[in-house]
FITORVO-220740 format. One record per residue: x, y, z of N, C-alpha, C in turn. Coordinates in steps of 0.02 Angstrom, whole numbers, plus 50000, padded with zeros to 5 digits. Layout:
<nodes>
XYZXYZXYZ;...
</nodes>
This chain:
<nodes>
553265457956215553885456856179554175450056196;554575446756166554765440256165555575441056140;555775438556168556595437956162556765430256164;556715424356143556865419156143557435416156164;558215420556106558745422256097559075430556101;559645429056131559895436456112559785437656052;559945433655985559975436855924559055437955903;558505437755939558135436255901557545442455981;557225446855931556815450055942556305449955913;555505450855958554855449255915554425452655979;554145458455939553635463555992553055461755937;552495462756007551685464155955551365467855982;551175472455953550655476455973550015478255975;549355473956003548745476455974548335484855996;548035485955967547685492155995546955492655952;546625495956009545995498355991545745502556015;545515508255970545555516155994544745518755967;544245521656000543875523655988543665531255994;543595535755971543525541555971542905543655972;542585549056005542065553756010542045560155992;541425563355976541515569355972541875573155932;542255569255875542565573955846542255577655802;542645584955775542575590155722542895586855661;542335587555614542775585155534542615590055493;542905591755432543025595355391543065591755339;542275595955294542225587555239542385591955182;542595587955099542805589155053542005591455012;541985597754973541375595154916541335589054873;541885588254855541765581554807541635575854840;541845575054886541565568654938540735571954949;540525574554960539835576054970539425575454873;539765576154844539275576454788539465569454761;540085565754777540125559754749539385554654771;538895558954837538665555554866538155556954903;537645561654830537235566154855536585561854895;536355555554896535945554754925535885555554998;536615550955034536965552055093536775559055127;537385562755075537495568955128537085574455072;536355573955058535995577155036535815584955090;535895582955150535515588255204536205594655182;536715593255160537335598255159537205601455081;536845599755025536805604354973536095609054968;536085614754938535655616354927535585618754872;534925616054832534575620054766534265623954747;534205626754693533815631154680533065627854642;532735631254648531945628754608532055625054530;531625619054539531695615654481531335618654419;531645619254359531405620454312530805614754304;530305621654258529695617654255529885612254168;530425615454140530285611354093530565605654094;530805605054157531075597254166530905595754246;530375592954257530145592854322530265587654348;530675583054310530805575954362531465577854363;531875581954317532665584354367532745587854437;533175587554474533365590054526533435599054511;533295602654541533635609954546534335609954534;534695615154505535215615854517535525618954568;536275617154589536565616054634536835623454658;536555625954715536825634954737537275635354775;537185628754844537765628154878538015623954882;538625622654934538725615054983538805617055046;538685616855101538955617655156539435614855170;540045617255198540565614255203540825616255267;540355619055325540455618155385540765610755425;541225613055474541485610355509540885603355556;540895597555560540595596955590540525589655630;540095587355697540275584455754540155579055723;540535570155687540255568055669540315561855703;540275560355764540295556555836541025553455841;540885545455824541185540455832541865539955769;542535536155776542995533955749543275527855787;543185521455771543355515255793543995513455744;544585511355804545105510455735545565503155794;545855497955755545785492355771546315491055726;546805485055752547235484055736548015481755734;548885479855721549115476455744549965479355727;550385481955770551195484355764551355479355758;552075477755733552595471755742552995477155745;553445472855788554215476755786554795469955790;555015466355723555335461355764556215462855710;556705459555738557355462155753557675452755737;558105450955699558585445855694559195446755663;559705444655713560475446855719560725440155668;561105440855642561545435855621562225435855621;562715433555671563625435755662563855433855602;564305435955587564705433255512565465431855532;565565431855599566085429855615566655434155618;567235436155547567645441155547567315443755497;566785442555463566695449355420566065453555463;565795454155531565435458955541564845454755573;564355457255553563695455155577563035456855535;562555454655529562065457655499561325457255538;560985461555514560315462655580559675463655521;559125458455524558635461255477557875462855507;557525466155506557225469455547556425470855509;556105471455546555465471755513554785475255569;554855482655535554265487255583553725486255530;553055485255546552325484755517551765487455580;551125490155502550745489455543550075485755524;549705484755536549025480455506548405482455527;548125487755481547365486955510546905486155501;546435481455550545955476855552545175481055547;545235486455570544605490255553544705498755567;544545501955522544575510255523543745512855507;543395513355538542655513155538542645524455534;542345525555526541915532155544541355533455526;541125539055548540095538955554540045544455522;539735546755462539385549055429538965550655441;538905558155400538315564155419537795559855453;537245554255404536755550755419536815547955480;537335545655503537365541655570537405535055553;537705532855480538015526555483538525525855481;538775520755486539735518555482539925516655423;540575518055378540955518255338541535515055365;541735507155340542425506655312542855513855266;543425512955307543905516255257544575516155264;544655506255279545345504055268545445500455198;545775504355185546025501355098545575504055048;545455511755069544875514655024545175521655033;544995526354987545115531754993544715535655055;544785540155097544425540055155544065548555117;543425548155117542845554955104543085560555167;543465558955212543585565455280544405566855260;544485569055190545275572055198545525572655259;545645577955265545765584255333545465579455409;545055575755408545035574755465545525563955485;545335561355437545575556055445546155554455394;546495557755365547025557955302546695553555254;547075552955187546655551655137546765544055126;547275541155133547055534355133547355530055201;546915525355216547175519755256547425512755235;547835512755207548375505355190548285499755238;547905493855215547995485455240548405487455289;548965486955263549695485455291550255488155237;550675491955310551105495455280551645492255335;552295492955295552905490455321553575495955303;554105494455346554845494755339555265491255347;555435485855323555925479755279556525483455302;557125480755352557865482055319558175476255352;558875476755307559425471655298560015477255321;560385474755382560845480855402561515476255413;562065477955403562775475955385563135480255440;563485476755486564105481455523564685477755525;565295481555522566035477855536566455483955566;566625483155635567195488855639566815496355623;567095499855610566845506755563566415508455531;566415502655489565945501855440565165502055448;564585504955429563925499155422563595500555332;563255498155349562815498655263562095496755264;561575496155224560995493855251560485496355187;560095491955181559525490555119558795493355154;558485495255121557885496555166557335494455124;556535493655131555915491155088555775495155110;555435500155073554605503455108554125500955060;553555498855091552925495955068552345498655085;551835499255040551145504255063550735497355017;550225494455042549845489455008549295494654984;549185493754912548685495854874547805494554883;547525499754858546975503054878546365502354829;545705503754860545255504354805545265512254783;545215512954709545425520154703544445524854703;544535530554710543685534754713543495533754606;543035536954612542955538354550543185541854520;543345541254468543475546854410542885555454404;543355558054364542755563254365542125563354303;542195558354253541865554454216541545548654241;541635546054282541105540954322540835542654359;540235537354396539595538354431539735533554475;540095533654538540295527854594539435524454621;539025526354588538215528154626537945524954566;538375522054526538115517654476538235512254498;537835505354466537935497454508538295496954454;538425498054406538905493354363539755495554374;539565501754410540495504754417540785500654477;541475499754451541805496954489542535499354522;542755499754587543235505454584543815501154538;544135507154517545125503954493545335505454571;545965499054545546565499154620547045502154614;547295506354656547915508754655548265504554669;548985504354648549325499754654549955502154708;550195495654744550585495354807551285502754775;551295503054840551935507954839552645505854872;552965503954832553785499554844554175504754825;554825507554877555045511354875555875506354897;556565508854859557115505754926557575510654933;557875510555005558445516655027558935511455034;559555513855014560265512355034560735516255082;561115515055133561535519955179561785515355200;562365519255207563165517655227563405523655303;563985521955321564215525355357564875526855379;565545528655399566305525255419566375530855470;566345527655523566735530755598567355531255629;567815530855580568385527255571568855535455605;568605539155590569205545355580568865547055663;569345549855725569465552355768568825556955784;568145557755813567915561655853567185562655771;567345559455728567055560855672566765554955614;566035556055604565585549755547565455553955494;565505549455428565485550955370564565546955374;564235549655360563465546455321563365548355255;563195541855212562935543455155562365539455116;562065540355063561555536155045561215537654998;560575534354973560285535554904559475536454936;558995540354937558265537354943557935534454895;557305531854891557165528454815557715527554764;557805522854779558685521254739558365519054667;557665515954637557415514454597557055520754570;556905526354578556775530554570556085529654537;555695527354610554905524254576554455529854581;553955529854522553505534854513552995535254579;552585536154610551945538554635551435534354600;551155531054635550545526054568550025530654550;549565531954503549065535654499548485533354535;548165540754557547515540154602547025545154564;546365542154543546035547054545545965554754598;546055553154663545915557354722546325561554702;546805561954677547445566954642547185573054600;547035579954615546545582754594545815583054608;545535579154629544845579454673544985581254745;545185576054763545355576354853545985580554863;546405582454819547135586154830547305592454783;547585595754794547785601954735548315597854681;548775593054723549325589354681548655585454628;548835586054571548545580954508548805574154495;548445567554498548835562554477549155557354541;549235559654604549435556654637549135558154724;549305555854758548905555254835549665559054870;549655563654920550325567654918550435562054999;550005560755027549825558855082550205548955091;550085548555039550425542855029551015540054981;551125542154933551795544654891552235548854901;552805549854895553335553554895553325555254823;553335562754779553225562454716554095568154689;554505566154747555065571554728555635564354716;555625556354697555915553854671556595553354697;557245549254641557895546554685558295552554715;558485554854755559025557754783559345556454823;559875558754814560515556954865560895564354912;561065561454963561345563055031561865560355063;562085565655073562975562655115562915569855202;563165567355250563465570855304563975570255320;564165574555367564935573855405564555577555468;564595571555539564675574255592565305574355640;565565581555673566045580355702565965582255780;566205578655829565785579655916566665582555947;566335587055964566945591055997567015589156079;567615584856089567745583456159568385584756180;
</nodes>
């Protein structure tokens, strides 16, 4: 952490975390998006003779739980903080939490490694469904006396999206679509003004932004249309409190 100035805060954080041994819990559609891969997990039935260069059709999937070693994950926090006085009207503080990551690797049935930063990740349940570049929380915060108020950014940087259920990702000519970034803004206020007692109030998604579309929405999720994991899909609402501290 670095403090230069009182008004001026700047933390960094690197980390690098490697995992063993874990249990994953894989999706069917991630296994059939990718039958050559994780071929050892389906099983067929006898090929018709009148089409002997097709595959059998499909009886099972295994969808056992299972050990799939290594998870290498790499990467960078900020936490940095700048005050500004305003003299008699208050003060203002703008602030900026992120994170950045540089590599999200995991190992597959076969025993190779998979990127799956800025991709939809094939291990739902075990690694959540997507990993974002970089994701942030942006705010602009206002105090005077009683008073505060404050702007907020939420940011999710956009993704390569899976296939459709009409495409062949196992085709060379397909190319994924991107999901697009997720920009969200909150507003809140506050007045401490009254004896032993704070008024809080505020708006969430004050723009009342949609959820971008994901293929994975319906494949990888029961929700249709959107990633639940990375969208908020319940839109603008608003909230007010009253706390009162009994002394």
């Amino acid at each position: 952490m670095l403090e230069p100035t009182s008004a001026i805060s700047l933390s960094f954080d690197a980390f690098a975390v490697k995992l063993t041994n874990r249990i994953i819990f894989w999706q069917p559609s991630a296994i059939l998006a990718d039958q050559v891969k994780y071929g050892s997990l389906i099983t067929r039935g006898p090929v018709d003779p009148a089409f002997p260069n097709v595959p059998g059709p499909i009886t099972s999937i295994d969808q056992i739980s299972l050990n799939l070693g290594e998870t290498k994950v790499r990467g960078l926090d900020v936490d940095w903080k700048f005050k500004f006085p305003l003299a008699e009207a208050g003060s203002l503080q703008l602030g900026l939490n992120g994170t950045y990551f540089d590599k999200y690797e995991i190992q597959n049935v076969d025993g190779s490694k998979s990127s799956i930063v800025g991709v939809v990740s094939p291990i739902v349940q075990g690694d959540g469904g997507v990993i974002p570049r970089w994701h942030h929380y942006l705010t602009l915060d206002w105090k005077m006396g009683p008073w505060t108020a404050g702007i907020a950014q939420n940011y999710q940087r956009g993704y390569a999206d899976i296939a459709g259920t009409f495409e062949d990702a196992t085709d060379p000519a397909f190319k994924a679509r991107r999901v697009s970034e997720y920009v969200t803004y909150d507003i809140q206020g506050s007045y401490a003004g009254f004896k032993n007692a704070k008024i809080n109030f505020g708006v969430r998604n004050l723009l009342n932004t949609d959820p971008p579309y994901t293929n994975a929405g319906g494949q990888n999720y029961f929700q249709s249309g959107y990633d639940p994991g990375y969208a908020d899909p319940r839109g603008r609402f608003f909230y007010a409190s009253l706390t009162y501290a009994f002394k």
